[in-house]
Structures are given as structure tokens and as C-alpha cells.
C-alpha positions as CSV (number, residue, x, y, z in Angstrom):
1,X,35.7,-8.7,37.3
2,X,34.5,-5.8,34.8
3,X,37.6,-3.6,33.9
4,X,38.1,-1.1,30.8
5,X,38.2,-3.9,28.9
6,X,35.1,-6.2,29.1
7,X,32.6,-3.1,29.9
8,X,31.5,-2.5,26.0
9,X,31.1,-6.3,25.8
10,X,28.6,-6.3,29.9
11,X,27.1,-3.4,28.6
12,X,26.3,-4.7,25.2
13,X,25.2,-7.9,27.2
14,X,22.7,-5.7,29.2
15,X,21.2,-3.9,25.7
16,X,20.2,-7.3,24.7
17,X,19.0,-8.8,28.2
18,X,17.7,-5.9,30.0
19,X,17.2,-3.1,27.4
20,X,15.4,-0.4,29.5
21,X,18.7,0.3,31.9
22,X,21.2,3.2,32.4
23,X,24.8,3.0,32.7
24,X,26.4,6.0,34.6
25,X,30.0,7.0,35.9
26,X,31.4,7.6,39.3
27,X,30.3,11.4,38.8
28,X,26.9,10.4,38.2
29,X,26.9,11.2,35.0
30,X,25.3,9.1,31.6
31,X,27.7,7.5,29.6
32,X,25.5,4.4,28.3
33,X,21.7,4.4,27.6
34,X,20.0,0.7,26.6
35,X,17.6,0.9,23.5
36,X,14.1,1.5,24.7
37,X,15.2,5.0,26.3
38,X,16.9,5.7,22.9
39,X,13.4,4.4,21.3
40,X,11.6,7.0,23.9
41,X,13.8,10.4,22.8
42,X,13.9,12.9,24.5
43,X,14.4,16.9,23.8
44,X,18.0,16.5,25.7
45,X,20.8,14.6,24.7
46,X,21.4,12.1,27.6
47,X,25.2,11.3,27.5
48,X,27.4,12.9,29.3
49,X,23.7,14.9,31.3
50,X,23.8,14.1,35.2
51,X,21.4,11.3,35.7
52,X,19.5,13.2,38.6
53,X,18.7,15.8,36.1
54,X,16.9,13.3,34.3
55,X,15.8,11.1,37.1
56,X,13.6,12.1,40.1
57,X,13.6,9.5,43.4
58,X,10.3,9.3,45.1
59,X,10.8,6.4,47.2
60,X,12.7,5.5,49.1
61,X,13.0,9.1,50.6
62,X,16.3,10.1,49.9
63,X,18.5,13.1,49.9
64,X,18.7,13.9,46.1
65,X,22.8,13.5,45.9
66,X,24.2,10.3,43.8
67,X,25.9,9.6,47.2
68,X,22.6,9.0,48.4
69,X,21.6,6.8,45.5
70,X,24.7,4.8,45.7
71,X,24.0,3.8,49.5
72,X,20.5,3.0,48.2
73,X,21.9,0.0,45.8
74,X,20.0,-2.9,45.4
75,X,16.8,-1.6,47.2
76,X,13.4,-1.3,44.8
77,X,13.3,2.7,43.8
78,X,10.1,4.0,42.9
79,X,11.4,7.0,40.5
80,X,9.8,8.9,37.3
81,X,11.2,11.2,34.2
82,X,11.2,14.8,35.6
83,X,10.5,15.9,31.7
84,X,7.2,13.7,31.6
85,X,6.7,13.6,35.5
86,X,2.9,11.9,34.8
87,X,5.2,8.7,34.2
88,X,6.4,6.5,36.9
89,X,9.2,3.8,37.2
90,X,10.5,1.1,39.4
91,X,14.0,0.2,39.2
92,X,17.0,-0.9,41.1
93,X,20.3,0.6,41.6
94,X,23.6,-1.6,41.0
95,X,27.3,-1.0,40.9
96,X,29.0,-3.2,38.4
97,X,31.6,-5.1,41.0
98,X,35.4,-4.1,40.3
99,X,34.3,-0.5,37.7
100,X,33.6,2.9,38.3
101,X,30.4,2.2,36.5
102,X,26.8,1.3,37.8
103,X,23.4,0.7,36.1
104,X,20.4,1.9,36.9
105,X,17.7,-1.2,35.4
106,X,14.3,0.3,35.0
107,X,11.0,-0.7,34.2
108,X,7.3,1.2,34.0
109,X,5.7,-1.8,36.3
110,X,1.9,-1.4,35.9
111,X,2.1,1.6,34.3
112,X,3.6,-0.3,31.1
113,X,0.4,0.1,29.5
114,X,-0.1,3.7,29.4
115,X,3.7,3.4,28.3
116,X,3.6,1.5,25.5
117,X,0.7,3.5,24.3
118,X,3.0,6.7,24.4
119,X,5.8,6.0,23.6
120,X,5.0,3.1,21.0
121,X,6.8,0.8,22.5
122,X,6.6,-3.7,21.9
123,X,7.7,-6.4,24.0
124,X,11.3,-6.3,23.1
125,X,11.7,-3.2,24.4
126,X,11.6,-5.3,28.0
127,X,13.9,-7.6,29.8
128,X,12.1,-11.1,28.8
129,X,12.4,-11.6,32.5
130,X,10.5,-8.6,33.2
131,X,7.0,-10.1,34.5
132,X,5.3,-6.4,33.0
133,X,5.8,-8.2,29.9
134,X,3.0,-10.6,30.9
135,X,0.5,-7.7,31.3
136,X,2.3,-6.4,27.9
137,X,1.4,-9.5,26.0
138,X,-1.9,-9.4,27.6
139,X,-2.6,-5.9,26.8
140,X,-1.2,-6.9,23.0
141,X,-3.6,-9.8,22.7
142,X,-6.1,-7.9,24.2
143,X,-5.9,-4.9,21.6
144,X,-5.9,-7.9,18.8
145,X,-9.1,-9.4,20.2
146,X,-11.3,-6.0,20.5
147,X,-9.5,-4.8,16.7
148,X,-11.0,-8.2,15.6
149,X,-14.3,-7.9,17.3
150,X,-14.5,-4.5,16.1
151,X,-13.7,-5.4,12.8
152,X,-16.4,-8.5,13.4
153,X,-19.0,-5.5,14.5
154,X,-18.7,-3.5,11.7
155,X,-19.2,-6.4,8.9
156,X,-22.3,-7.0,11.4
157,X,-23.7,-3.5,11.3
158,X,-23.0,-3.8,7.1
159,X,-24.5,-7.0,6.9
160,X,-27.9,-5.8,9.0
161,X,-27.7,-2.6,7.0
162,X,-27.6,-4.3,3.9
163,X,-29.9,-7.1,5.2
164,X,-32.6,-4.7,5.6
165,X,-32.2,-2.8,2.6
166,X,-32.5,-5.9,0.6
167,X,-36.1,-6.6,3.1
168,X,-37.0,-2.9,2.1
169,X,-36.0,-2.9,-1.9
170,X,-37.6,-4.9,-5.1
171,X,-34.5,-6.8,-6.4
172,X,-35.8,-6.1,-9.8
173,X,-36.4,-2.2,-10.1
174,X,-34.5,-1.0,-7.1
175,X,-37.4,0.8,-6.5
176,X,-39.1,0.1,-2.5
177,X,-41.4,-2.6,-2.1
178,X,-44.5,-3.0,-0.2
179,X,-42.8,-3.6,3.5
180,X,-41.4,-0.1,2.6
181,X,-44.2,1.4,1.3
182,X,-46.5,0.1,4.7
183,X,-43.2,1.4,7.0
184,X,-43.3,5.1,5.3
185,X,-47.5,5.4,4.7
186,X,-47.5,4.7,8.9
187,X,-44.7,6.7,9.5
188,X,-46.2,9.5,8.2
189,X,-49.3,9.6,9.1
190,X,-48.2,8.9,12.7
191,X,-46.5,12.1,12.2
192,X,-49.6,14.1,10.7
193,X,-47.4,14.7,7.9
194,X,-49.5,15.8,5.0
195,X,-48.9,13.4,2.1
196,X,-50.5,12.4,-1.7
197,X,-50.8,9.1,-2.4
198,X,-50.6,8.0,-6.4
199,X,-51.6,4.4,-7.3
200,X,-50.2,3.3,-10.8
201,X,-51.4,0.1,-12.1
202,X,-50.3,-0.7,-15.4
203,X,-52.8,-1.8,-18.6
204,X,-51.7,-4.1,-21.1
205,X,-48.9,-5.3,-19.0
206,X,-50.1,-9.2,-19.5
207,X,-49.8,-9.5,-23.0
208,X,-46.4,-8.1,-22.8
209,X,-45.2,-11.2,-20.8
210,X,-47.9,-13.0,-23.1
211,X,-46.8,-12.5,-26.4
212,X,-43.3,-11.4,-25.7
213,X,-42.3,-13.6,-22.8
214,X,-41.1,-12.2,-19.2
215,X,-37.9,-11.0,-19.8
216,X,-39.1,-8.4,-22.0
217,X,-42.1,-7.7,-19.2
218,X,-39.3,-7.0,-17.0
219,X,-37.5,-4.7,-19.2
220,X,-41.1,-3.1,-19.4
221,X,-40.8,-2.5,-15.5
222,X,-37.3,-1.5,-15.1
223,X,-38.4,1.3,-17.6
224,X,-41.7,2.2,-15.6
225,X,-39.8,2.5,-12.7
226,X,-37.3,5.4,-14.4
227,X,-40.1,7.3,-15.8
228,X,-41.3,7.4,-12.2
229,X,-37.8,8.2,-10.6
230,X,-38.1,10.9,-13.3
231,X,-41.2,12.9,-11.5
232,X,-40.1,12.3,-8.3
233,X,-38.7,14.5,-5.5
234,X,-36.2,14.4,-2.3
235,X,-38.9,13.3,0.5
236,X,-41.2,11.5,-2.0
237,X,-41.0,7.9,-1.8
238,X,-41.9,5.3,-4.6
239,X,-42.5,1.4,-4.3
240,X,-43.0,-1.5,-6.7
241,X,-46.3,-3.3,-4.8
242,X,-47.4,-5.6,-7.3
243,X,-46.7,-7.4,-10.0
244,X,-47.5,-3.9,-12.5
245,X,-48.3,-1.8,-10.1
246,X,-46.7,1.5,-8.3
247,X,-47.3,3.8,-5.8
248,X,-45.9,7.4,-6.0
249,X,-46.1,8.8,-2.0
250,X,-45.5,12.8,-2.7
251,X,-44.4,14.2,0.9
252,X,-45.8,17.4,1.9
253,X,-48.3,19.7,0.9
254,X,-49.2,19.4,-3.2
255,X,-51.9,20.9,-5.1
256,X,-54.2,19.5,-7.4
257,X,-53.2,20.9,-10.1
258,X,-49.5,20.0,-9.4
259,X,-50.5,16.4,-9.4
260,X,-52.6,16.7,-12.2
261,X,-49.5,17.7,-14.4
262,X,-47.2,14.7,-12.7
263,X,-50.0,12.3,-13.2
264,X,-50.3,13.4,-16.9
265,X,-46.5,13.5,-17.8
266,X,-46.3,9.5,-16.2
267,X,-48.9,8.8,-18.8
268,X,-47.3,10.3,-21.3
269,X,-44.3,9.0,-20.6
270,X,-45.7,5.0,-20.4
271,X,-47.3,5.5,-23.2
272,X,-44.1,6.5,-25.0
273,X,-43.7,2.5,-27.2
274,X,-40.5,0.7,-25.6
275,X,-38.1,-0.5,-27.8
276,X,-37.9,-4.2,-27.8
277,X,-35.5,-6.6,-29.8
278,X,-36.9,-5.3,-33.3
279,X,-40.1,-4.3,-32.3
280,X,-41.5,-2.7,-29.7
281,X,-43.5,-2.8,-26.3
282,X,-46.8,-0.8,-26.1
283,X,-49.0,-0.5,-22.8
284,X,-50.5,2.2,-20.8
285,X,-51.2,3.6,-17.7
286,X,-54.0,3.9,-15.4
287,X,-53.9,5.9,-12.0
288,X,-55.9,6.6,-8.9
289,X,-55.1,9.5,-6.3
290,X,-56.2,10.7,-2.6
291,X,-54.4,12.6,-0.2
292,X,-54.3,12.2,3.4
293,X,-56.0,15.6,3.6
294,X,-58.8,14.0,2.4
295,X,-59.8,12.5,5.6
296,X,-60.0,14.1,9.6
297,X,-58.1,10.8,10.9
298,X,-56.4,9.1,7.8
299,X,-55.2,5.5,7.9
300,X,-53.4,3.6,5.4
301,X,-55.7,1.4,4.2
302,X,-58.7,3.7,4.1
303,X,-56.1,6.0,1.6
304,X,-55.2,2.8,-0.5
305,X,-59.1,1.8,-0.7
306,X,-59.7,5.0,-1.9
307,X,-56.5,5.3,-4.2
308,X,-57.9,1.9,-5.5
309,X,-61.5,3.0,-5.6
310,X,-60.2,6.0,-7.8
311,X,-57.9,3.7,-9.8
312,X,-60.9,1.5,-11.7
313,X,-62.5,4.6,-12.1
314,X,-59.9,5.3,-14.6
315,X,-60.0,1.8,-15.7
316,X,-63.8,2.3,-16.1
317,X,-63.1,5.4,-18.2
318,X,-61.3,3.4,-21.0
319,X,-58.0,3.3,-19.4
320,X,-54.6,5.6,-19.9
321,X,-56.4,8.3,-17.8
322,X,-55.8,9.3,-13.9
323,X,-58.3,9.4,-11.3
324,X,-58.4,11.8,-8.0
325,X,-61.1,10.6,-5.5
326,X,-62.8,13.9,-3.9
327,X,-65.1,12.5,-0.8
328,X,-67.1,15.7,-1.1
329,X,-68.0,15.1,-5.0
330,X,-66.6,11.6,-5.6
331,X,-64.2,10.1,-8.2
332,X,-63.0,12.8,-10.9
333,X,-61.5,11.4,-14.1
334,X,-59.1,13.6,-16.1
């Protein structure tokens, strides 16, 4: 028997069994809401608002009078909210035996997913009985798996983007190394892109790591490599493809002259002694240049043959000079 009395304590019973319900009066009207409709909100205050205002029958087909609804007890109603009609309910209509009170238990059946994604609602929100719980749990260990995976993809991607960096980069200049240089040369010339190539070999080098030992040959290089960075552009590319020796691959159309000036500033530049515990470190520079102008069909090793050809030239003319091959006039030392 429910009187006055023991309704506060049934209904406070129902908010913790079967949270999603409505309690309403003989008039139809609202008097008790369990929590997951007060976690929902709406724009309308529900107590005390006629529940057919807020609920729309669909099935069973039904006149739309609480009369109706009441003769309808205990039969499966198929309903939704007429403020947010794109969601549907099930629920059941029951009068509380000896009270002027019934409850209306609801639940979002299949469409609990696209519920709790609106409305943020968890698990607890349901009766523990209610078997969309199941698909809830399933749908909560199915958004932890793919946030995992996800999660597991991106430190993939980072690891294959850094993996092949690492394949493309010489750990001890930061500078490209020959993979990279072979990648970009074919690149370009696939794409007839006009480019210079500049072949720096350095002269002395071995007696730095000689006399001095190879730590101070690799301070040597690290500083190479920023007097390079230093002449470079956006679009050029420079590699570390030996042990002393860089190449300089200047993208697009450049004159003569213009690489004339860059080639004499890097020889400057190396030439510049490099301070070195209390001494210092003196070496040179030798360079050879072509450009893929040069040549009707250009390949990459015909340019680095050339680049090389032009290189010794320089080496032949006592060193610390640069080299452009011309293969109308030959080798020109300057």
C-alpha cells in the first residue's frame, strides 16, 4: 500500500533503481522527475507542466487524453520529447496501487547511443536492469578502444615521421644525407625543374682529425655545415654525403654569376681559422659546379660526374678555388 506517507520514500526508491521515470498526479500533471531527465534540462520547468505537453504517444495509437494513457497501463509505449521530437523512447505506463500517483518509466532503447552522445549521459543514468545498458557499456568500451587505437595511431604516424627523418638526416650536422640528396636530385629532375648542383669537398680536413683527434674534426663539420645553412635559400636543399664533403642543390633558375658570389663567400667563410681549445683549426675549400641546364636529358649521376669532374679541377688548381664545368668550353676555374 503507497499512501501520503511512504510516497517520498517509493519515489526516492525509484530515483535510485530506475532513474529515467516520471511521476505524475491524477490530473496528469508532473509532480516528480528521476535524475537523468533533471541531467537532460530542458527550456521548461517540468513540475507542475501536464505531462502530454511534454510527452508525445506514437504507439500504441491512442487518443491523446491521460484517460487514454491510463487505460494503456502496463502496455510497451513507443513515445518521444515533443521539444527534441528526433528522440524516441520506449516506456511503460504504471499506477502506483492504493495513490493518486503513477509513473511513467522510460528508457531511449537503441537509440541510447545517440542519447548519451547528446545529452552526455553514463551508465548510471539507467535502471541497472535496463538491458540498453549492455549496448551502453558496449558503446563505452567501444569509444575507449578506438580513443586508444587512435592514440596508438598517432604515436605510429610520429614514430614513421620521425623514423624517416632520422633515414633522411646526418645525425651529426642535421644537415640531409645522401638518401636525401639521391630522393630530391630525382625528384627534380623528374619534374624538369631547373636546378644547380654545388659539390664541396673539403682540403685539409685529414690532418684536422690527424693532429687534433675527431672530436675537434667534427666540430670542423658542424661549423661547415652553418656556413652553408648561411648561403642557402627556401627550396635549396643541402646534404652531408661524405665524410668532408657537401652538396649545395640551388632550386630554380640561378645565374652564373650569382653562383660565382655564393661559391666565393663559402670559401671565404671555411677559410675563416676555427677556434679550437687554444688554438685553432685551419682548412679550405674546394668546389665543383654544373647545372642541369647543362645537359638536353640530365641525370643524376651524369651531374655528380660532372660536379666531381669540375671539383679536381679545383683541386688541380692548388685548391681553395671553385670550379663550374661548361660542356661547350670545359672546366672553368675561378
Amino acid at each position: 500500500m503507497t499512501d501520503a506517507v511512504t510516497l517520498p520514500a517509493t519515489l526516492a526508491l525509484l530515483d535510485k533503481t530506475s532513474p529515467f521515470h516520471i511521476a505524475v498526479d491524477q490530473a496528469g500533471k508532473m509532480i516528480h522527475t528521476g535524475p537523468t531527465l533533471a541531467k537532460i534540462g530542458f527550456d521548461t520547468p517540468l513540475i507542475g507542466s501536464d505531462l502530454l505537453s511534454f510527452i508525445e504517444i506514437l504507439r500504441p495509437d491512442i487518443d491523446p487524453s491521460f484517460e487514454a494513457l491510463h487505460a494503456a497501463a502496463g502496455k510497451k509505449l513507443h513515445m518521444r520529447f515533443r521539444d527534441d521530437p528526433g528522440v524516441r523512447l520506449k516506456g511503460v505506463f504504471c499506477p502506483l496501487d492504493g495513490s493518486d500517483v503513477a509513473i511513467l518509466d522510460l528508457s531511449f532503447g537503441i537509440g541510447i547511443v545517440d542519447a548519451v552522445r547528446q545529452y552526455g549521459l553514463i551508465s548510471r543514468d539507467f535502471s541497472h536492469t535496463d538491458l540498453a545498458v549492455e549496448m551502453l557499456y558496449l558503446v563505452e568500451a567501444k569509444t575507449a578502444v578506438v580513443g586508444e587505437v587512435n592514440k596508438l595511431n598517432d604515436k605510429l604516424q610520429t614514430a614513421i615521421v620521425d623514423a624517416e627523418t632520422r633515414a633522411l638526416t646526418d645525425t651529426l650536422t642535421g644537415l640531409g644525407n645522401r638518401r636525401k640528396f639521391d630522393t630530391e636530385i630525382e625528384r627534380r629532375l623528374a619534374a624538369k625543374e631547373p636546378t644547380s648542383l654545388m659539390l664541396i669537398d673539403l682540403d685539409h680536413f685529414k690532418a684536422v682529425n690527424d693532429t687534433r683527434g675527431h672530436a675537434a674534426g667534427d666540430q670542423v663539420l658542424r661549423h661547415v655545415a652553418q656556413i652553408l645553412a648561411g648561403v642557402t635559400r627556401d627550396g635549396d636543399m643541402l646534404a652531408r654525403v661524405g665524410g668532408d664533403e657537401f652538396i649545395i642543390l640551388f632550386a630554380g633558375p640561378i645565374t652564373i654569376e650569382k653562383l660565382d658570389v655564393i661559391a666565393s663567400r663559402i670559401i671565404v667563410g671555411i677559410e675563416t681559422p676555427i677556434p679550437n681549445a687554444r688554438s685553432f683549426c685551419k682548412i679550405s675549400a674546394s668546389i665543383g659546379i654544373t647545372q642541369s641546364m647543362n645537359y638536353d636529358h640530365p641525370t643524376s649521376d651524369q651531374m655528380l660526374r660532372d660536379a666531381d669532374r669540375a671539383l679536381y679541377g679545383s683541386k688541380e688548381a692548388g685548391k681553395g678555388v671553385h670550379t663550374i664545368f661548361d660542356p661547350r668550353n670545359g672546366l672553368n676555374a675561378h
